[in-house]
TILUM-115829 format. One record per residue (C-alpha): residue number from 1; residue in three letters; x, y, z. Coordinates in nm, 2 decimals, always signed. Layout:
<NUM "ALA" <X Y Z>>
...
//
This chain:
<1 "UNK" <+5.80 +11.27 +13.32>>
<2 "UNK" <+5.47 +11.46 +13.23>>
<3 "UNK" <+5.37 +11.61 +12.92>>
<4 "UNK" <+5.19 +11.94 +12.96>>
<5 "UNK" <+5.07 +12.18 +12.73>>
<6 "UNK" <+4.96 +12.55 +12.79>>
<7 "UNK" <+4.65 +12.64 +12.52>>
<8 "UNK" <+4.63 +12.97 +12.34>>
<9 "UNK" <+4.33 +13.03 +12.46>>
<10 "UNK" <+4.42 +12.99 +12.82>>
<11 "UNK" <+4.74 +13.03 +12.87>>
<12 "UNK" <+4.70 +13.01 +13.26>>
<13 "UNK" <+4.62 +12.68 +13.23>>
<14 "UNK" <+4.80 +12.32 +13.20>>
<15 "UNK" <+4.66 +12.02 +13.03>>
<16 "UNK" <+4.86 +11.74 +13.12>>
<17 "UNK" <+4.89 +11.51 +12.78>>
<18 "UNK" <+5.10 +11.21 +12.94>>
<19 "UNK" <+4.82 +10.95 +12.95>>
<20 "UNK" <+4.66 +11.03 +12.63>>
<21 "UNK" <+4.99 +10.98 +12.46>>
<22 "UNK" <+5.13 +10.69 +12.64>>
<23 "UNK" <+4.77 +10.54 +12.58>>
<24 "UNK" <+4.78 +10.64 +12.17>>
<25 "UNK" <+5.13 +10.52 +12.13>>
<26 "UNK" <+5.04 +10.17 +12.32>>
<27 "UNK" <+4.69 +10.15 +12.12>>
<28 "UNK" <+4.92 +10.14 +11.77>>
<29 "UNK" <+5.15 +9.89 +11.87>>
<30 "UNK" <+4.89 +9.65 +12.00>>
<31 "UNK" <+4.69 +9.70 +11.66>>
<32 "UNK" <+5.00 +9.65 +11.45>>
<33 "UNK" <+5.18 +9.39 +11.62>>
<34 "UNK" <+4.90 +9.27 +11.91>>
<35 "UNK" <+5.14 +9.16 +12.24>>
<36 "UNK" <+5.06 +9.21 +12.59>>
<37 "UNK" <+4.88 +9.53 +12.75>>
<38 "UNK" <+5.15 +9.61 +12.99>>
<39 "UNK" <+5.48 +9.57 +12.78>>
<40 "UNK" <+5.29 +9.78 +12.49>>
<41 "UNK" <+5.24 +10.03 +12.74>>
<42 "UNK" <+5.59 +10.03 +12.92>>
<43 "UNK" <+5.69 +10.05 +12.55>>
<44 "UNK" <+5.49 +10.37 +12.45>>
<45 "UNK" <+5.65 +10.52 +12.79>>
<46 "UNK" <+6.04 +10.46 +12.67>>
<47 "UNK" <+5.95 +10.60 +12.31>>
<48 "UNK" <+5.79 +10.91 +12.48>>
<49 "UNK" <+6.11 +10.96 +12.71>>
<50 "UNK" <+6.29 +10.95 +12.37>>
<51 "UNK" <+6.13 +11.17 +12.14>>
<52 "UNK" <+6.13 +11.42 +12.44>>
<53 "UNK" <+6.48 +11.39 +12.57>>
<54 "UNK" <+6.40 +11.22 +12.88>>
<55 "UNK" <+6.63 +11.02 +13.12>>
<56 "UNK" <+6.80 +10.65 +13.06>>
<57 "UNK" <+6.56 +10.57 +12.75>>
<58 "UNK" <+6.72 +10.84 +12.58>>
<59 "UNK" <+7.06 +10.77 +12.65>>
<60 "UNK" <+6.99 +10.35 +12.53>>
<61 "UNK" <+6.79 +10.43 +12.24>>
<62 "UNK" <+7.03 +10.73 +12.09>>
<63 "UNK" <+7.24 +10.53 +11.93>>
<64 "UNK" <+6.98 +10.41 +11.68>>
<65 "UNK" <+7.11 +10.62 +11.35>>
<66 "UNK" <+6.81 +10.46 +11.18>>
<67 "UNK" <+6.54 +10.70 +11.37>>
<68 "UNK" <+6.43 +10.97 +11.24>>
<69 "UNK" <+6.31 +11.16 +11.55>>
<70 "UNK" <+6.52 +11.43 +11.66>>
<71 "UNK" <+6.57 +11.44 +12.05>>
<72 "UNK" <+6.58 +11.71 +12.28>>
<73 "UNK" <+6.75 +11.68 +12.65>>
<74 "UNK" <+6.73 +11.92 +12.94>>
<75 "UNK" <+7.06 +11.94 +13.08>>
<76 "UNK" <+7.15 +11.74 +13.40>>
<77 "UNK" <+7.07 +12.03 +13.63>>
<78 "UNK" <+6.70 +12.12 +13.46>>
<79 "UNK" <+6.59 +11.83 +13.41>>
<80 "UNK" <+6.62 +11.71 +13.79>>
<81 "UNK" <+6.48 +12.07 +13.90>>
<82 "UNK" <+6.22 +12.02 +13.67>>
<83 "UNK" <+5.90 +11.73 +13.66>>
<84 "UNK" <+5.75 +11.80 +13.33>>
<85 "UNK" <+5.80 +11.93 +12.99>>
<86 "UNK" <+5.66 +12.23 +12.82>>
<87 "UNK" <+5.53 +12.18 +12.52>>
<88 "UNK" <+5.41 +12.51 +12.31>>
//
């Protein structure tokens, strides 16, 4: 799943985000709890699929009533036709 923005200024243009937030996500989890490089980063990957609606992370982690992120999903059919998410 990639994370791509379009800026205002140029809106012809994508900026792909999915490293820089896998990477900030991973960074905050090793500074608060330490752990290994690679688990922290498979970890900041399943909390992105979350908050964006993606795939089987989603559907294992949204039964947590205690979050309070609020999900989005593609249906089936868009989110197989599509590889990224738009975010504006």
């Amino acid at each position: 799943m990639r994370f791509v923005i379009r800026p205002t200024a140029d809106p012809q243009t994508d900026v792909d985000l999915t490293e820089r937030l896998t990477a900030v996500i991973a960074e905050e989890l090793w500074l608060r709890y330490g752990g290994n490089e690679r688990l922290n980063w498979f970890e900041a990957e399943l909390h992105l699929q979350r908050m964006f609606g993606g795939g089987i992370a989603h559907q294992r982690l949204s039964d947590r009533r205690d979050s309070l992120m609020r999900t989005r999903r593609l249906p089936d059919a868009a989110r197989r036709a599509r590889e990224s998410v738009e975010v504006r």
